[in-house]
Every structure is written in structure tokens, then in C-alpha cells.
N, C-alpha and C positions, 0 to 999 in steps of 0.2 A: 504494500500500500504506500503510494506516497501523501508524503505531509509535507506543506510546506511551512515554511515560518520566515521571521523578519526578526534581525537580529536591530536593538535601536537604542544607541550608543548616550548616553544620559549625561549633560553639560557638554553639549560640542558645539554650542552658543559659537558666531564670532568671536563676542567680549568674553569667553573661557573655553578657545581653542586649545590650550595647554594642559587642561584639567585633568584626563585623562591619556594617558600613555602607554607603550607597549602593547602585552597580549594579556588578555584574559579567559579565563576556561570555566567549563560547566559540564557537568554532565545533565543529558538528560535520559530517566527510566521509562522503559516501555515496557507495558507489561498489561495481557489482556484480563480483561472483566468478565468473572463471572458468577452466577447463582449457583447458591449448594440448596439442594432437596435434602433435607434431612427424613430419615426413617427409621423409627423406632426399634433398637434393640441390632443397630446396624452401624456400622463403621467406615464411612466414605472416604478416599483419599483424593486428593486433586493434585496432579500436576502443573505447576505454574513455568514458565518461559517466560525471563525478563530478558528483557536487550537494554543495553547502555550504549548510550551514542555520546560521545563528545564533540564537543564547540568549542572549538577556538576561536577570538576575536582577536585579528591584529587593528591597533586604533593606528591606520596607513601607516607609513614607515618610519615610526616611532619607539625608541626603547632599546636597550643597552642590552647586550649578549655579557654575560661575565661569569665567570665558574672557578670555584675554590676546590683546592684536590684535600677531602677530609682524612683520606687515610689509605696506604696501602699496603696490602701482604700478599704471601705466594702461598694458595692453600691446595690442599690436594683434595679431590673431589672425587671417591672409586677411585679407580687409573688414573684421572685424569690429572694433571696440574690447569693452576689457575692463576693470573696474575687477578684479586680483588680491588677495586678501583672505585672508592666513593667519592660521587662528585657532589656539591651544591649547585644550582643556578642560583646565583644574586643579583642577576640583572632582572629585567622586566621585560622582556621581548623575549616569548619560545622559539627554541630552536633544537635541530638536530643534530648537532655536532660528528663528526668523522674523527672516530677514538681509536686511537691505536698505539704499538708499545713494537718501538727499535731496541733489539739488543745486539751487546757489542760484546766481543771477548778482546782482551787486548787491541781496541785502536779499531778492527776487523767485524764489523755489520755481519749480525750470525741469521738474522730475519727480523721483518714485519711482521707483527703478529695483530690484526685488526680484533676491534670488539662488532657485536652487534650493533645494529643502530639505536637508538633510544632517544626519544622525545624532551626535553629537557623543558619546565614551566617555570615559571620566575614560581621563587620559595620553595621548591620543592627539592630535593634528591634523589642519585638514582647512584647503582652500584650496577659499574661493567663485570663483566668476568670474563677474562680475556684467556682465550687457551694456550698454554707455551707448553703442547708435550712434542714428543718425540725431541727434549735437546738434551743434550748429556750434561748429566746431574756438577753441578759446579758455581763457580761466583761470575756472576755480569755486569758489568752498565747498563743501563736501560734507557733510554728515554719517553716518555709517558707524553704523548702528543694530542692535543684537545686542537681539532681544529673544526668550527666554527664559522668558517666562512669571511668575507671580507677584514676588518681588524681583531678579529674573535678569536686571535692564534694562541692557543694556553698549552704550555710544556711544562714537565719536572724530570728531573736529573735522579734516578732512581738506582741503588745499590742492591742487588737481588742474589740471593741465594737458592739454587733448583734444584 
């Protein structure tokens, strides 16, 4: 079924163009209606299906990309290794950022190792898990690359043990 809607942005007066900035989000729940018959000395189950749709509003091209690196370790997951990778957004504009993790042995680039992608909303957090198996167990350099698009380029200098 479609539904439409009109998203209608509150103070964007002339005299208080600046009031609002960046992105903002919502979800909205969808989820059908229905009647329960109830019958004596009987036990009816209903299955329910909800959908969650999210909105994002950009206020036009408005709002600061910024990300703080909260923490990082190398966790083993089953087999698998993991670089763990907690970001903040503290800017006001979502974005998607292109997260990934150079390691180096001595001077010598041993691979790129990307993360999935992931949505990034002003005040929120989000934790990569980036895979680095198959490399033989030892100490690296790393570099931890947040890129973000036009001046949104965020890097850390990372000392790892695998």
C-alpha cells in the first residue's frame, strides 16, 4: 500500500532561516489493526507484523559531519578476529562514512581491511567490527580511517596486537 506524507520543517520563517540545522530522524511504526472475538473457556493467539520505516530530514545542506573514536580492541569472535571500533557522531548532519583499518608491519602495508557500512545520526553511536583474520598472529601499526566525504576525513594511529 502506499502512503504518502509531507515532511514540514517548523521555524524556517525568513527572519529564523538558521533555527534549525543538519539532519533529523524518526521512526515511524506500522502495524495492522485488528478485532479479537473472544470465546469462553478458549485461548486465542494473534500474530502481529510491525514495520518500522525511518525518516531522515536533511534541513538542505546544513550541518557538520564530526566523529570521536570512543574506544578500540582486537576481540576474537568463534575463529574469527575482530578489530572493535566505537564511534560517536557529534556533529548534526547524518552521514555514512567509508571505515576502514590499514595495517602495516615494519614500514610495509600488510592490507585494507574495510568495515560494513553504517549510518551515523548526530548523538548517536555505532560500533564497527572490522575483520582482520587470516594474518599471522603478531604486533602492527594500524591506521583506523573514518572517511566521511568532502572535509569529514577522521584517522587514528593504532598499536594492535593479533
Amino acid at each position: 500500500m502506499a502512503v504518502g506524507y509531507e515532511i514540514q520543517v517548523p521555524g524556517r520563517s525568513p527572519e529564523r532561516r538558521d533555527s534549525l540545522r543538519g539532519s533529523y530522524w524518526s521512526t515511524l511504526i506500522v502495524e495492522p489493526t485488528q478485532t479479537s472475538r473472544q470465546s469462553q473457556g478458549r485461548i486465542q493467539i494473534n500474530a502481529s507484523v510491525r514495520y518500522s520505516v525511518q525518516i531522515i530530514t536533511h534541513i538542505e545542506e546544513t550541518g557538520t559531519k564530526s566523529v570521536n573514536l570512543l574506544s578500540t580492541n582486537v576481540r576474537a569472535e568463534g575463529e574469527d578476529r575482530r578489530l572493535i571500533a566505537d564511534l560517536k557522531h557529534t556533529g548534526t548532519r547524518s552521514f555514512q562514512p567509508d571505515v576502514y583499518l590499514e595495517l602495516y608491519d615494519g614500514g610495509s602495508l600488510v592490507g585494507k581491511y574495510p568495515a560494513e557500512p553504517r549510518l551515523l545520526h548526530p548523538s548517536t553511536s555505532v560500533r564497527y567490527k572490522i575483520p582482520v583474520d587470516g594474518i599471522e598472529a603478531g604486533s602492527y601499526a594500524g591506521v583506523l580511517v573514518i572517511d566521511g566525504g568532502e572535509e569529514a576525513l577522521y584517522g587514528a594511529q593504532l598499536d594492535l596486537e593479533l
